[in-house]
N, CA, C and O of each residue as an XYZ file, in Angstrom:
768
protein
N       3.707    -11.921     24.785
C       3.605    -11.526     23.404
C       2.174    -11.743     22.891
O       1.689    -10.721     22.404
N       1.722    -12.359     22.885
C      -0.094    -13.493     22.845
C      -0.945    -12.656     23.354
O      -2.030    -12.495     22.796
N      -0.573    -11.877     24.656
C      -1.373    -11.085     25.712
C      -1.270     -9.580     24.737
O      -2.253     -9.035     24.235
N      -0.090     -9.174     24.641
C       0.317     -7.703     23.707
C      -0.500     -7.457     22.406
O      -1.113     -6.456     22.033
N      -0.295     -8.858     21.743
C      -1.029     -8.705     20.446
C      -2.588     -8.731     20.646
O      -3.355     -8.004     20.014
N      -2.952     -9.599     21.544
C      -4.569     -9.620     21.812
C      -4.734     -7.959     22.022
O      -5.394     -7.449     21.117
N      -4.301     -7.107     22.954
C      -4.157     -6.058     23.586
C      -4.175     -5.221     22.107
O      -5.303     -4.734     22.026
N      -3.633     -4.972     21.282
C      -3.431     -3.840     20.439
C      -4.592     -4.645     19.283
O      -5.306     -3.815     18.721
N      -4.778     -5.656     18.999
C      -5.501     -6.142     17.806
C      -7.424     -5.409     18.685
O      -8.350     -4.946     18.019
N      -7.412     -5.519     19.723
C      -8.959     -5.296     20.696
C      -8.778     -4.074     20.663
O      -9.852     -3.494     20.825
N      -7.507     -3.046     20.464
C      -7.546     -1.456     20.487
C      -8.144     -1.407     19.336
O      -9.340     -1.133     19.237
N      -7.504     -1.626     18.497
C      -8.016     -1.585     17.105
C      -6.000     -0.830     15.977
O      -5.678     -0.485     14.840
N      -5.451     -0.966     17.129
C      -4.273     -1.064     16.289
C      -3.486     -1.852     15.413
O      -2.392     -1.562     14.927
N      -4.202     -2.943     15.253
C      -3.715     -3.608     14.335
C      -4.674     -4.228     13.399
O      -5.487     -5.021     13.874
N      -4.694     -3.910     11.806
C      -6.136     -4.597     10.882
C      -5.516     -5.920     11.054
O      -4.296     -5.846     11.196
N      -5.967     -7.020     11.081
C      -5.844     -8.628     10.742
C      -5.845     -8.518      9.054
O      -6.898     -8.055      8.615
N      -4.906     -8.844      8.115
C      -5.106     -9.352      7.018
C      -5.142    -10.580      6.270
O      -4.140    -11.269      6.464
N      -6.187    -11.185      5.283
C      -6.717    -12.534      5.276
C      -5.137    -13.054      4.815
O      -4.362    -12.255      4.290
N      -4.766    -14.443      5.066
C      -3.691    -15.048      5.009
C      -4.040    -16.017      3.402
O      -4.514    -17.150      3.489
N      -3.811    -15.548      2.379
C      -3.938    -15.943      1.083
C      -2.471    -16.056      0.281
O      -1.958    -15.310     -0.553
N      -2.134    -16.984      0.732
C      -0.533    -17.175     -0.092
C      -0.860    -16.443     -1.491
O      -0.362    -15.353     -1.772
N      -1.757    -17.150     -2.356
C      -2.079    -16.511     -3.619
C      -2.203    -15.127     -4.070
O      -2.157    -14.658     -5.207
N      -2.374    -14.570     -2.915
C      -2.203    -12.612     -2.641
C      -0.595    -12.252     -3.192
O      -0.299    -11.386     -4.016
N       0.233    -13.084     -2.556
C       1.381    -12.682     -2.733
C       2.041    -12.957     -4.441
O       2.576    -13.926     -4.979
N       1.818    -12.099     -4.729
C       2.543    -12.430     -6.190
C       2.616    -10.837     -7.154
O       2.024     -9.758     -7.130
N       4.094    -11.707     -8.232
C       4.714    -10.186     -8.620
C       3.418     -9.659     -8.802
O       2.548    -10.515     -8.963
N       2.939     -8.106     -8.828
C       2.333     -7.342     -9.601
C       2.495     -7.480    -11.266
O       3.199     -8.293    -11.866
N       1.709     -6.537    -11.778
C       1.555     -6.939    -13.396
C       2.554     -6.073    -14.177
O       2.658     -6.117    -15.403
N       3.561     -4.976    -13.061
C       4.293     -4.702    -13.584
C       5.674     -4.785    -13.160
O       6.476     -3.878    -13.382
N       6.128     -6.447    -12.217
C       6.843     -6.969    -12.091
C       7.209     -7.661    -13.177
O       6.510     -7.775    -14.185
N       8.786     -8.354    -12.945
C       8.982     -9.915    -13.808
C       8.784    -10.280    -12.704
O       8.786     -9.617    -11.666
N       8.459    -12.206    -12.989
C       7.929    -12.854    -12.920
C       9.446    -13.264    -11.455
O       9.208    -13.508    -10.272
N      10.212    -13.233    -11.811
C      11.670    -13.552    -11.009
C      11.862    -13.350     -9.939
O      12.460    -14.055     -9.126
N      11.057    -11.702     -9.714
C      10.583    -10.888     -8.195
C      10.773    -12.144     -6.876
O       9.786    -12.878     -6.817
N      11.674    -12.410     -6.038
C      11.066    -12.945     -4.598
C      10.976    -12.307     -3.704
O      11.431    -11.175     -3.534
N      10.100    -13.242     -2.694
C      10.253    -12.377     -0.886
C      11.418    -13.110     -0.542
O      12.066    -14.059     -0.984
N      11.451    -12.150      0.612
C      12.408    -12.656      1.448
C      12.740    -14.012      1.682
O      11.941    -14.929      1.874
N      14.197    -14.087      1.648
C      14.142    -16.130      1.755
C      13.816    -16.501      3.383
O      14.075    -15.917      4.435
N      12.899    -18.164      2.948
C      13.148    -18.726      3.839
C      11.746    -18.220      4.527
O      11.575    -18.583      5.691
N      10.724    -17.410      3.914
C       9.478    -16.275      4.371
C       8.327    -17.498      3.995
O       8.398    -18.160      2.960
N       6.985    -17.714      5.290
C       6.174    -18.515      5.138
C       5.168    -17.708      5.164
O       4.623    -17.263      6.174
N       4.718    -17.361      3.331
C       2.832    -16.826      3.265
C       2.203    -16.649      3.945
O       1.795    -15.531      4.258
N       1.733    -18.208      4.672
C       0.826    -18.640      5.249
C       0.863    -17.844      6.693
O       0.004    -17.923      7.571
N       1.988    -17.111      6.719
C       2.311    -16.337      8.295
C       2.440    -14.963      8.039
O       3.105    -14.179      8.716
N       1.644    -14.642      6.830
C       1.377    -13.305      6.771
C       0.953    -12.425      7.398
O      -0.199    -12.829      7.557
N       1.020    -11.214      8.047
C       0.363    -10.648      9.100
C       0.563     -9.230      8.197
O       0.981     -9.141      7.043
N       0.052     -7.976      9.256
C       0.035     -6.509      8.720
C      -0.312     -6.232     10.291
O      -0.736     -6.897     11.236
N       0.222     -4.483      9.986
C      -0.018     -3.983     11.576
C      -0.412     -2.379     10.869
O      -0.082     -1.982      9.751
N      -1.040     -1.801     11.684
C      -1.610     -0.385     11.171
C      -0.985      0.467     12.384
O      -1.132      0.270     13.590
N      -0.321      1.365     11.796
C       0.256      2.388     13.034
C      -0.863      3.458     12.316
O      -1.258      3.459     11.151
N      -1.335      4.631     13.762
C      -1.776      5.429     12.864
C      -0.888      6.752     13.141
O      -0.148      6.911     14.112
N      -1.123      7.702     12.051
C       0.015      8.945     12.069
C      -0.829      9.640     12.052
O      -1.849      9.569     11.367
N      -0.460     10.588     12.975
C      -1.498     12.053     12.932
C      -1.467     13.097     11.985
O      -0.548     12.567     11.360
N      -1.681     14.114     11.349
C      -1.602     14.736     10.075
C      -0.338     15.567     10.454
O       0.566     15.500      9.621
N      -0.070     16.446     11.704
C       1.386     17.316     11.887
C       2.235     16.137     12.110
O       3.274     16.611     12.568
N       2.376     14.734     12.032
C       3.399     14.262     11.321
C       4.170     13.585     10.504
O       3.540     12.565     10.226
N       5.708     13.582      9.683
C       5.885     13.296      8.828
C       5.957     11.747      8.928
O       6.325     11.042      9.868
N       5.451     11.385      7.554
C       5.111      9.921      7.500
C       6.233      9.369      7.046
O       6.255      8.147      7.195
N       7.388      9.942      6.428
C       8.925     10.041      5.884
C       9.772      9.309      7.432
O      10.808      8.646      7.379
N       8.899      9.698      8.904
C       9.525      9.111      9.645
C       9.637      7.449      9.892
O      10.448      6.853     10.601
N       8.524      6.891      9.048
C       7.717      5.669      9.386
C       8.102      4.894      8.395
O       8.540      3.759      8.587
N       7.920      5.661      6.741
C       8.177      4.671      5.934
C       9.435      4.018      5.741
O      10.430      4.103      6.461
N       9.242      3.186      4.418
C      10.952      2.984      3.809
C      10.993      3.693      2.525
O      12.034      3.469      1.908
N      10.015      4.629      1.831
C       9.860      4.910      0.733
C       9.758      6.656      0.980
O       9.613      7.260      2.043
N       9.850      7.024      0.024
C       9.336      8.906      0.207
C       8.278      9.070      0.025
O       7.911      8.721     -1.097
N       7.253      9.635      0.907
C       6.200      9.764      0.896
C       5.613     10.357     -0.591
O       6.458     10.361     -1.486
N       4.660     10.709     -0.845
C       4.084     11.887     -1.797
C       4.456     13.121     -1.421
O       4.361     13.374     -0.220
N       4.928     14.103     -2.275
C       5.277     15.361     -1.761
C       3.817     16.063     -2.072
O       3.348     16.928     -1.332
N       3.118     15.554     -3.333
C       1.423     16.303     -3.496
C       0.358     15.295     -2.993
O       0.360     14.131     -3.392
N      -0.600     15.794     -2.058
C      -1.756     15.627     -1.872
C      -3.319     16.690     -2.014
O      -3.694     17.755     -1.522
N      -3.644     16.105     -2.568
C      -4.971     16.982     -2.945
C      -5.566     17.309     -1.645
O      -5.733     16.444     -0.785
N      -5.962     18.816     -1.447
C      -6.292     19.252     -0.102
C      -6.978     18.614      0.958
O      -6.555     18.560      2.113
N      -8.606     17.874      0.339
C      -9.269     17.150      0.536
C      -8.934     16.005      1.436
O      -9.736     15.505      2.225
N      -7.612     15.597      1.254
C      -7.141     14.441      2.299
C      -6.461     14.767      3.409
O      -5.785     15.789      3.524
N      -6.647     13.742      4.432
C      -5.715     14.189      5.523
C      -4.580     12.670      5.749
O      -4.779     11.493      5.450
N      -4.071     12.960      6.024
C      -2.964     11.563      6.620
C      -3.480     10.624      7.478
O      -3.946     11.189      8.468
N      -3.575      9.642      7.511
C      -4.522      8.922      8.159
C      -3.083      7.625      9.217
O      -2.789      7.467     10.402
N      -2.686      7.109      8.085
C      -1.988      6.029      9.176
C      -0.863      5.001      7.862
O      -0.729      5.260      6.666
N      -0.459      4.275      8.363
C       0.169      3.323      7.630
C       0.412      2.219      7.957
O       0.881      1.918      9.054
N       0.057      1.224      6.813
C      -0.276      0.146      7.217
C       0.963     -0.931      6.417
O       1.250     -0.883      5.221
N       1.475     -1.729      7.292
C       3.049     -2.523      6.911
C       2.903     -4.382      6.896
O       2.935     -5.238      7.780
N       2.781     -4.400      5.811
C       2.303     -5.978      6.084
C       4.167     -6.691      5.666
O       5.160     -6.192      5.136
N       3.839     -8.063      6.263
C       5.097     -8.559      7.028
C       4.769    -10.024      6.883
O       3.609    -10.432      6.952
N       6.263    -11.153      6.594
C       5.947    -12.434      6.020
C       7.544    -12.821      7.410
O       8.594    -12.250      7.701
N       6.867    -13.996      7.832
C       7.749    -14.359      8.840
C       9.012    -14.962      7.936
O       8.752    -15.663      6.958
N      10.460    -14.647      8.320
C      11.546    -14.889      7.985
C      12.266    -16.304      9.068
O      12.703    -16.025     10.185
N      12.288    -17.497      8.634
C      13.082    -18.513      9.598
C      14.135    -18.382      9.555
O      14.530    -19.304     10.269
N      15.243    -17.712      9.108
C      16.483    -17.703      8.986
C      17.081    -16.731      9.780
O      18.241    -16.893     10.159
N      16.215    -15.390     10.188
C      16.467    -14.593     11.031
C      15.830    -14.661     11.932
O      16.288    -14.276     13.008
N      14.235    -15.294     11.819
C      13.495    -15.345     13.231
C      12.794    -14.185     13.404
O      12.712    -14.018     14.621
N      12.324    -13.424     12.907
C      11.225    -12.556     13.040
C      10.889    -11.527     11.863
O      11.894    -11.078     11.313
N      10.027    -11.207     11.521
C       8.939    -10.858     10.532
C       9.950     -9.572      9.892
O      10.598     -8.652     10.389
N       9.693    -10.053      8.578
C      10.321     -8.870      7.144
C       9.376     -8.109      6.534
O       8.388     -8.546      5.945
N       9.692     -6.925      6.681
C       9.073     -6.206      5.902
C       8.411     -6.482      5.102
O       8.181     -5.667      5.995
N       7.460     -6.928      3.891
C       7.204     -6.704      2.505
C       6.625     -5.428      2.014
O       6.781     -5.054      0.852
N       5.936     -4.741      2.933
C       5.043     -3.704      2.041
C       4.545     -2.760      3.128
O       4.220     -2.988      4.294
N       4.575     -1.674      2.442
C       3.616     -0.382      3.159
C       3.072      0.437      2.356
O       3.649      1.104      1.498
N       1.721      0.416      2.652
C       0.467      1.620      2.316
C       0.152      2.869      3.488
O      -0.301      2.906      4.632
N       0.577      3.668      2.673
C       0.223      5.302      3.543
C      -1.306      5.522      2.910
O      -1.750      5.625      1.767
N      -1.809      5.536      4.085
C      -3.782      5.949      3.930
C      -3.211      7.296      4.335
O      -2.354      7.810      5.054
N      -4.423      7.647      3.235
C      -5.034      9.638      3.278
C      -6.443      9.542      3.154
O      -6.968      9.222      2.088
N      -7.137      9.820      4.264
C      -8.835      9.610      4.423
C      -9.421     11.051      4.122
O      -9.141     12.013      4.836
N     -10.304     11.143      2.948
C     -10.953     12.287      2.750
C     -11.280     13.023      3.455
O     -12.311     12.477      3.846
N     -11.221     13.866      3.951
C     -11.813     14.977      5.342
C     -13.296     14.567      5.550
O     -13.570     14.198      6.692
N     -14.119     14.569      4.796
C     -15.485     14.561      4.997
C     -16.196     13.177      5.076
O     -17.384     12.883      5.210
N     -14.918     12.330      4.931
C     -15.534     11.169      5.573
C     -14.962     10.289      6.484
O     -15.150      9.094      6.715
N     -13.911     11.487      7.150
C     -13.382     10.919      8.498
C     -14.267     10.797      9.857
O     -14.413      9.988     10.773
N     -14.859     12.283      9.394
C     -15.869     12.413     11.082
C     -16.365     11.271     11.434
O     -15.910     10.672     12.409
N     -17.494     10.730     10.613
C     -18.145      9.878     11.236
C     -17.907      8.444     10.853
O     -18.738      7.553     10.678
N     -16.807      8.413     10.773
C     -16.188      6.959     10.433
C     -15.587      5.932     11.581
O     -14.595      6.048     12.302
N     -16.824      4.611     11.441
C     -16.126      3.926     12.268
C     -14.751      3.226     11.754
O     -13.731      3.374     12.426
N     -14.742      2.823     11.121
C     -13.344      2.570     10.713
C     -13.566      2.402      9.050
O     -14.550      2.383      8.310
N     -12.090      2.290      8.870
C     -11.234      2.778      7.897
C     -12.334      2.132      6.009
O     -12.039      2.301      4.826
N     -13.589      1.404      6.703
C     -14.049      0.549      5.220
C     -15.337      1.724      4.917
O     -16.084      1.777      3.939
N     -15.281      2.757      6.313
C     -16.473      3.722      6.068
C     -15.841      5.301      5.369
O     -16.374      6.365      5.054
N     -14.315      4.716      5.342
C     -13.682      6.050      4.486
C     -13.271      6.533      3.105
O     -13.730      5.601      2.444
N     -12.833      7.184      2.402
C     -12.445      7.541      1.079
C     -11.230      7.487      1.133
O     -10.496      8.474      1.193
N     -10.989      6.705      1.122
C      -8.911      6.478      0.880
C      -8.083      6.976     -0.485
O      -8.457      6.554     -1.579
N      -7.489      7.452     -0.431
C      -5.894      7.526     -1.445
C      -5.008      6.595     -0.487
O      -4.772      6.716      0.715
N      -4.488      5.373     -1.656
C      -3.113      4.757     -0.990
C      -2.195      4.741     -1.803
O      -2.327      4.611     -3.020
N      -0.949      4.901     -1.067
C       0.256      4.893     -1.838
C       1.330      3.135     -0.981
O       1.904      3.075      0.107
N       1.208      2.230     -1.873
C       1.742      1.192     -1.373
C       2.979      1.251     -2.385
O       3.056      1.487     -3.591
N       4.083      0.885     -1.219
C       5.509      0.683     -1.520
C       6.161     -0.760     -1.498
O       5.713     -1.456     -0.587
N       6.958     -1.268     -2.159
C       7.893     -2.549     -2.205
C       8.725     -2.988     -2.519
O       8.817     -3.001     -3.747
N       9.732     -3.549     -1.856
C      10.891     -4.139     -2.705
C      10.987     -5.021     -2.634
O      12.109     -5.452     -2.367
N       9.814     -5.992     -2.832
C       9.448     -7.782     -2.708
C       8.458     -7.767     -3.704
O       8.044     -8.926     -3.744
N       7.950     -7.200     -4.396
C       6.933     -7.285     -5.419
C       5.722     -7.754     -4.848
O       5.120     -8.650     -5.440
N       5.195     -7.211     -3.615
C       4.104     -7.864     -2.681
C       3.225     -6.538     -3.612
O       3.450     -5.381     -3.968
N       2.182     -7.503     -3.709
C       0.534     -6.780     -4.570
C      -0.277     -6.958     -3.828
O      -0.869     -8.032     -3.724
N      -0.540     -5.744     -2.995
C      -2.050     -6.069     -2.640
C      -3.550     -6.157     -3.010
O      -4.635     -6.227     -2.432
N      -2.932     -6.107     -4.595
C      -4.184     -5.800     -5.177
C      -4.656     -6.982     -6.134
O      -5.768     -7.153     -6.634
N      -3.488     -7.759     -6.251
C      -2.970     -8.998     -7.155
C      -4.661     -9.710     -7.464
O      -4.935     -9.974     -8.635
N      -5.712     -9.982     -6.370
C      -6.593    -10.486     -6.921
C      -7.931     -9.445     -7.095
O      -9.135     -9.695     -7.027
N      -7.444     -8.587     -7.266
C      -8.277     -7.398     -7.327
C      -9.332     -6.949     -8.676
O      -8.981     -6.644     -9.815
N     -10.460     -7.011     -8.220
C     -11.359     -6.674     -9.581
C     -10.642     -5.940    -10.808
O     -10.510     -6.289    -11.981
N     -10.192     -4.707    -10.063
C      -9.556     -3.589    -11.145
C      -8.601     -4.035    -11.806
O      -8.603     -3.729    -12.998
N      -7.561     -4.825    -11.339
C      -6.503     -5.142    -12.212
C      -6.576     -6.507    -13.174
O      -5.570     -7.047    -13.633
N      -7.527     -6.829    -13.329
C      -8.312     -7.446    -14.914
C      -9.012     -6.328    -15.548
O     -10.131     -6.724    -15.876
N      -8.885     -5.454    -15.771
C      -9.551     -4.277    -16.378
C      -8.718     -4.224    -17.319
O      -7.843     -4.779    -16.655
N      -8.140     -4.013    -18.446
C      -7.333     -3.385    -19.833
C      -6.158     -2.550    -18.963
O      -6.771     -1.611    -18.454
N      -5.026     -2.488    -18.644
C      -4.274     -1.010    -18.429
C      -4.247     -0.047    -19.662
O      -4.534     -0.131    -20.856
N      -3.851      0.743    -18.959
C      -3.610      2.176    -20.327
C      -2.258      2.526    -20.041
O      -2.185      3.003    -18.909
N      -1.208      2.477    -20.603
C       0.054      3.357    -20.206
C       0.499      4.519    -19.596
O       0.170      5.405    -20.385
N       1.074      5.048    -18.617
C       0.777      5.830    -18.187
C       2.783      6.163    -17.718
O       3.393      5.225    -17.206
N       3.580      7.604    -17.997
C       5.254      7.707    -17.434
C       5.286      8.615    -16.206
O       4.813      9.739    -16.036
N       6.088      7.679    -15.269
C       5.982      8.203    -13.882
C       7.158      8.414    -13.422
O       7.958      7.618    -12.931
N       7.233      9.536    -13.602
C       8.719      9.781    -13.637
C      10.019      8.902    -14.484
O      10.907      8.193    -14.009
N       9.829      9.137    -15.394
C      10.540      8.118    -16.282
C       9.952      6.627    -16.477
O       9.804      6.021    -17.538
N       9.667      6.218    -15.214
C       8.967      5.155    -15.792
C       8.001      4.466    -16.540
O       7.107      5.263    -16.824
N       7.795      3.463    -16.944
C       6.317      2.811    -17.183
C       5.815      2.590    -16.188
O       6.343      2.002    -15.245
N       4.591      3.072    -16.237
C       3.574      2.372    -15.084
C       1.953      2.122    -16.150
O       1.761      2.745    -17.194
N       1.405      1.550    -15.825
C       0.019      0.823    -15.991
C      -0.589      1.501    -15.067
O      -0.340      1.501    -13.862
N      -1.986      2.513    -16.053
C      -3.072      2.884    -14.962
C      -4.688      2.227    -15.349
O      -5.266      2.439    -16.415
N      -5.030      1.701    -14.630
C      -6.482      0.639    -14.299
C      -7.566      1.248    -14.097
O      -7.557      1.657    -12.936
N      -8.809      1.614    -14.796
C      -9.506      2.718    -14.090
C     -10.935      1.847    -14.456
O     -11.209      1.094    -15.390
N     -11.814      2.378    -13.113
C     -13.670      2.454    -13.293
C     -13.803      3.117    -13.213
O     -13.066      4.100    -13.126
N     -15.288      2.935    -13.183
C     -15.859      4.403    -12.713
C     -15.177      5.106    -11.804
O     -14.455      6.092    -11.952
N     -15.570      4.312    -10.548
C     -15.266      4.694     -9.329
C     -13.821      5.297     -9.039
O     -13.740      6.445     -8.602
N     -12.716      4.558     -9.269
C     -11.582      4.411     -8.576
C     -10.710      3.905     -9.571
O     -11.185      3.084    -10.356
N      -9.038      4.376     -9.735
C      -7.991      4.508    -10.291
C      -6.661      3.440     -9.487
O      -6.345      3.562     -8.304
N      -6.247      2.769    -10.127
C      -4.924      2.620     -9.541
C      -3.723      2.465    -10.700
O      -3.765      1.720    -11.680
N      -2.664      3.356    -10.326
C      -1.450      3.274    -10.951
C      -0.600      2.785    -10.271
O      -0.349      3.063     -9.099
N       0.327      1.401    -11.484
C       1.129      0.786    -10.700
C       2.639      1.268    -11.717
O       2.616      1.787    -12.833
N       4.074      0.829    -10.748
C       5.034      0.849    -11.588
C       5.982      0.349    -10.700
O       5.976      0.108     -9.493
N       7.141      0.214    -11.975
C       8.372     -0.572    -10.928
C       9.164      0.645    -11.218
O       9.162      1.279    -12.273
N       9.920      0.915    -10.018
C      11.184      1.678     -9.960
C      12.388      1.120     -9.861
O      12.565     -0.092     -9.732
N      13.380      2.072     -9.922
C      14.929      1.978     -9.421
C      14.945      0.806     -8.389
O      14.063      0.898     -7.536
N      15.657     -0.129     -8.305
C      16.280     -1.308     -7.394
C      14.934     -2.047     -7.372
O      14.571     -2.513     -6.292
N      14.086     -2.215     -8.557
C      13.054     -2.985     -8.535
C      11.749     -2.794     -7.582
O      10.912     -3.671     -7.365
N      11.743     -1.755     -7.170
C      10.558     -1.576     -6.052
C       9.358     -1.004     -6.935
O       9.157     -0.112     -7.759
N       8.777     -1.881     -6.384
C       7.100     -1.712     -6.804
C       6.025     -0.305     -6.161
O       6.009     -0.059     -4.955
N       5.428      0.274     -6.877
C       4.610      1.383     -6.625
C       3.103      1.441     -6.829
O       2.611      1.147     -7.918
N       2.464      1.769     -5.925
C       0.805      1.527     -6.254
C       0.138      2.711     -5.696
O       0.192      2.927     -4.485
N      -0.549      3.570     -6.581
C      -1.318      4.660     -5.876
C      -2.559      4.305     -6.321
O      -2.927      4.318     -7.495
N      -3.396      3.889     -5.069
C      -4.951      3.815     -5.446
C      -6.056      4.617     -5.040
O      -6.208      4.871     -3.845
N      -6.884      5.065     -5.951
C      -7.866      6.334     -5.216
C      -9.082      6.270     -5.905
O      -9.297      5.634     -6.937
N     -10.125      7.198     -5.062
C     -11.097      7.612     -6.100
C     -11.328      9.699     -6.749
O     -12.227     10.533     -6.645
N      -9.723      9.668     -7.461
C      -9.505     10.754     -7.591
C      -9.435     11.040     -9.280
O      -8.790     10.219     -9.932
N      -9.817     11.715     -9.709
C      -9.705     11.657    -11.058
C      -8.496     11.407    -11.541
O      -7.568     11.499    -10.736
N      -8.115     10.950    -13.265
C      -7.104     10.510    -13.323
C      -6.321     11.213    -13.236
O      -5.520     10.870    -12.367
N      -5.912     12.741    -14.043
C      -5.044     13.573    -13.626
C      -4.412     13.952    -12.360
O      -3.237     14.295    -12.224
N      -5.269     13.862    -11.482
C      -4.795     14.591    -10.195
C      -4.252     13.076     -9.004
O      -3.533     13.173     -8.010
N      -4.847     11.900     -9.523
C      -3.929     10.515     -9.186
C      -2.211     10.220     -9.967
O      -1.201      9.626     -9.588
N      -2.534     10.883    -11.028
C      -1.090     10.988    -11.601
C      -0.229     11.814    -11.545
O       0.954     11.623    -11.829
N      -1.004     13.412    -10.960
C       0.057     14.347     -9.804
C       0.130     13.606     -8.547
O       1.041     13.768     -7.735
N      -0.555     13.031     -8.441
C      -0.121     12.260     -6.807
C       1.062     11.110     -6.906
O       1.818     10.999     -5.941
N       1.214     10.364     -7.906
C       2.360      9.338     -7.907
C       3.206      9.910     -9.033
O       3.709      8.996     -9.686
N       3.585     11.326     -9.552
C       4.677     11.965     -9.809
C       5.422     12.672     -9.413
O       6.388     13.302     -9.842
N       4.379     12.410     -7.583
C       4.912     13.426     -6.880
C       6.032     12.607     -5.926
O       6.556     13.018     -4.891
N       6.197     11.534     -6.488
C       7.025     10.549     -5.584
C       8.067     10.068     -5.660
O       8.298      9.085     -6.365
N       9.178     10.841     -4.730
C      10.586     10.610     -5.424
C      10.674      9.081     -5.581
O      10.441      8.491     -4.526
N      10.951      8.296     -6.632
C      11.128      7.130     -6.723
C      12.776      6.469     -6.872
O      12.948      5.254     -6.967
């Protein structure tokens, strides 16, 4: 197992994500009540990156419905599933998945994924935030209805993220550097 993981982490199939218990916490448009999985140790946080090729559906991979709109400009890139070890069952729970869409024009020459233009769409039904200590989300929100819901959208210059809670409490995050309109056809495009 030690040998496997060395093996795919040296491919480059798997990102390492920093192990910050303090990461884990409701989003800002959770309650506060939100838990992980019982019996789940932070500190044994991990993530694994599968990547998906663009002819296929990412509906096969997730637990959520993908986006049905993407702005042409992107292509499907991969998805990335971060995971909190469970002692009661003995091996790693779900918390969260982000579907990357890497801009076309800055896939070519990209060594990896920090040299690209991302749209992410992160999903949850643990109230896992990956953004929880994130510059943008001390910014003011602005209100924003996503499909019936409330969601909170965060904006700079640069880059947008809209968050919201759905049906059976699952958390929603689309982050981009897409203008705001066409970030808010992108997470209305999401059966929730």
């Amino acid at each position: 197992m030690v040998i496997l993981s060395f093996i795919l982490l040296t491919a480059g199939c798997i990102e390492p994500v920093a192990t910050d218990p303090a990461g884990i916490t409701p989003p800002p448009t959770m309650d506060a009540t939100t838990e992980l999985p019982p019996d789940n140790a932070p500190s044994l946080r991990d993530s694994a990156f599968i990547r998906i090729e663009e002819w296929e559906d990412p509906a096969e991979y997730t637990g959520f419905s993908p986006p049905s709109y993407i702005p042409g400009e992107y292509t499907l890139y991969g998805l990335l599933i971060a995971t909190v070890w469970n002692e009661t069952y003995g091996h790693y729970t779900t918390i969260g998945e982000t579907l990357r869409y890497a801009r076309n024009d800055t896939m070519q020459n990209a060594s990896w994924t920090t040299d690209m233009t991302l749209l992410e769409i992160t999903w949850s039904s643990y109230g896992y935030s990956p953004y929880a200590n994130d510059q943008i989300v001390n910014r003011e929100p602005k209100p924003v209805d996503i499909r019936g819901y409330g969601g909170r959208i965060y904006e700079t210059e640069s880059e947008r993220l809209i968050a919201w809670t759905a049906a059976g409490n699952a958390t929603y995050y689309v982050r981009g550097s897409l203008d705001r309109d066409e970030l808010v056809r992108v997470a209305r495009s999401i059966a929730c």
